[in-house]
N, C-alpha and C positions, 0 to 999 in steps of 0.2 A: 352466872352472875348477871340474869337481865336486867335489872334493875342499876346497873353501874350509873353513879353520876357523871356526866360528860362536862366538863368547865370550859369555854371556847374563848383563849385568851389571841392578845395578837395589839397592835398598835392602834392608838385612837383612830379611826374613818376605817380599819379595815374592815369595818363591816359585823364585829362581832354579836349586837344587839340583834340587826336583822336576822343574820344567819342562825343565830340562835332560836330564834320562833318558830323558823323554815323547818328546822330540824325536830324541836321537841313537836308541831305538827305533825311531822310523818314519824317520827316515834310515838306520839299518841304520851306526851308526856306532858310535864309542868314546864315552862317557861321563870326564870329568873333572872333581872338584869340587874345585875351587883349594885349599880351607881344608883338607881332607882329605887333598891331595897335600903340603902343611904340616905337619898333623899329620905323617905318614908321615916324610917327611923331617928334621924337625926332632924328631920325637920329642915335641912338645908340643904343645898346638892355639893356635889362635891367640888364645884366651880368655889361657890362661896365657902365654903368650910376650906379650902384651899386659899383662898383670897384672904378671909377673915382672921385665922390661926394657923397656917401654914401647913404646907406638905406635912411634916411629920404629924403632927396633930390629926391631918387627915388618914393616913397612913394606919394611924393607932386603931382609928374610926371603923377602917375598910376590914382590917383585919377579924373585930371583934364582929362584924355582923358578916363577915365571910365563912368565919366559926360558926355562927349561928345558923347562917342557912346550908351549910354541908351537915351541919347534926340534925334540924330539921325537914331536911327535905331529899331525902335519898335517893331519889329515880330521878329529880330535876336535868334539866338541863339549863350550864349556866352560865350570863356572858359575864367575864370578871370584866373590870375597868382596865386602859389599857396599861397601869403600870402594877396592877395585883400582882399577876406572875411573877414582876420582879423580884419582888420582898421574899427572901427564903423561907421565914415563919410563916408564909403563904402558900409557899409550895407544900411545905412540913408538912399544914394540915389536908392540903389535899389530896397527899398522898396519905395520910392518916387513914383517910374515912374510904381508900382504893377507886378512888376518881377518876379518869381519864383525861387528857386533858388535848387542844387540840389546839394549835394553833395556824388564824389565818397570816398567813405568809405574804400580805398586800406591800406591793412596794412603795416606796416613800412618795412620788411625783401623786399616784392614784390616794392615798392616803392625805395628803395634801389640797389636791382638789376637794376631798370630801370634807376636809375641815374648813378648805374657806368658805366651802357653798353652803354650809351649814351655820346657823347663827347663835348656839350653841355657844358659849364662852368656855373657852380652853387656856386657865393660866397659867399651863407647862408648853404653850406654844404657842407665844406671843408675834413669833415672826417664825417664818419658813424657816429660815436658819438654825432659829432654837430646836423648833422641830425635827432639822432634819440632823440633829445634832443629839437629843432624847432618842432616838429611831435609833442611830448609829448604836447607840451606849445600850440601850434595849434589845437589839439582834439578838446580840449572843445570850440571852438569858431566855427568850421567846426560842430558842432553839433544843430547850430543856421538855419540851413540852414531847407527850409521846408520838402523837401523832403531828404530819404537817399539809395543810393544804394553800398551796401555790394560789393566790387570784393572782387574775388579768383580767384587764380593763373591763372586757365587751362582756363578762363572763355574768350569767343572771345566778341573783340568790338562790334559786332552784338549782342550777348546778350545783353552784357550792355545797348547800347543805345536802342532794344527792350524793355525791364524792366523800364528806363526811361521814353520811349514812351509813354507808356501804363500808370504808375504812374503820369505823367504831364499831359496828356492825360482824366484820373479819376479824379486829382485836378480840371481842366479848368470846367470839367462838375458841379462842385459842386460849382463854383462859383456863386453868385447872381446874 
């Protein structure tokens, strides 16, 4: 199964976007960044589709073009947004289509710095607190994921997506 989709879920600032380029790079594949193929589609990002009609409404949004890019894009690699994994009808399809799925493991404080230094509007994290209170509530669901890769701080995207590589890389071979 070389061609497995790899989905690299994980908590908003952990990194998923970047990491995800780093890797479908050195796999020589397609890049997809879920919130981006939202914008496009929707025309809005999912700051204001969140703002404008609320989580669920966005929710509904993420799901239907999350469907869409697992059916059309099957070798991709792909960074879902950081509450996709949550949603079980999220999970359902991406185990559906035999996806892999990986998540970055960043801890809250480095997740945190990444979203204030970022200008980026986040309306599920209006204050550290909120944040670090979504994080708490989202652990255990981000723990469903197959694979898990640990950051720290100093650690370059180059590692990360090497360690990926190599652990998706050692799953695919163990496949039947």
């Amino acid at each position: 199964m070389t061609d497995q989709q790899l989905i690299i879920v994980g908590f908003m600032g952990s990194g998923k976007t970047t990491v995800a380029r780093e890797v479908a790079r050195r796999l020589n594949r397609a890049v997809i960044d879920l919130d981006d193929f939202i914008t496009m589609s929707a025309g809005r990002s999912p700051a204001e589709i969140i703002q404008q009609d609320g989580e669920p409404s966005f929710r509904e949004i993420e799901t239907r073009v999350l469907d869409e890019v697992l059916r059309q894009n099957p070798a991709a690699i792909i960074a879902a947004g950081g509450g996709a994994w949550t949603i079980a009808e999220n999970r359902r399809l991406i185990s559906k289509v035999g996806a892999r799925t990986v998540w970055l493991d960043a801890p809250f404080e480095l997740c945190w710095k990444r979203i204030e230094s970022n200008e980026e509007t986040r309306p599920l994290a209006p204050s550290m607190e909120a944040a670090e209170q979504l994080y708490q509530n989202r652990c255990p669901v981000y723990e469903l994921a197959d694979l898990r890769i640990t950051i720290a701080e100093g650690e370059s995207v180059e590692e990360v997506a090497a360690k990926i590589v190599s652990l998706f890389t050692q799953s695919q071979n163990r496949e039947p």
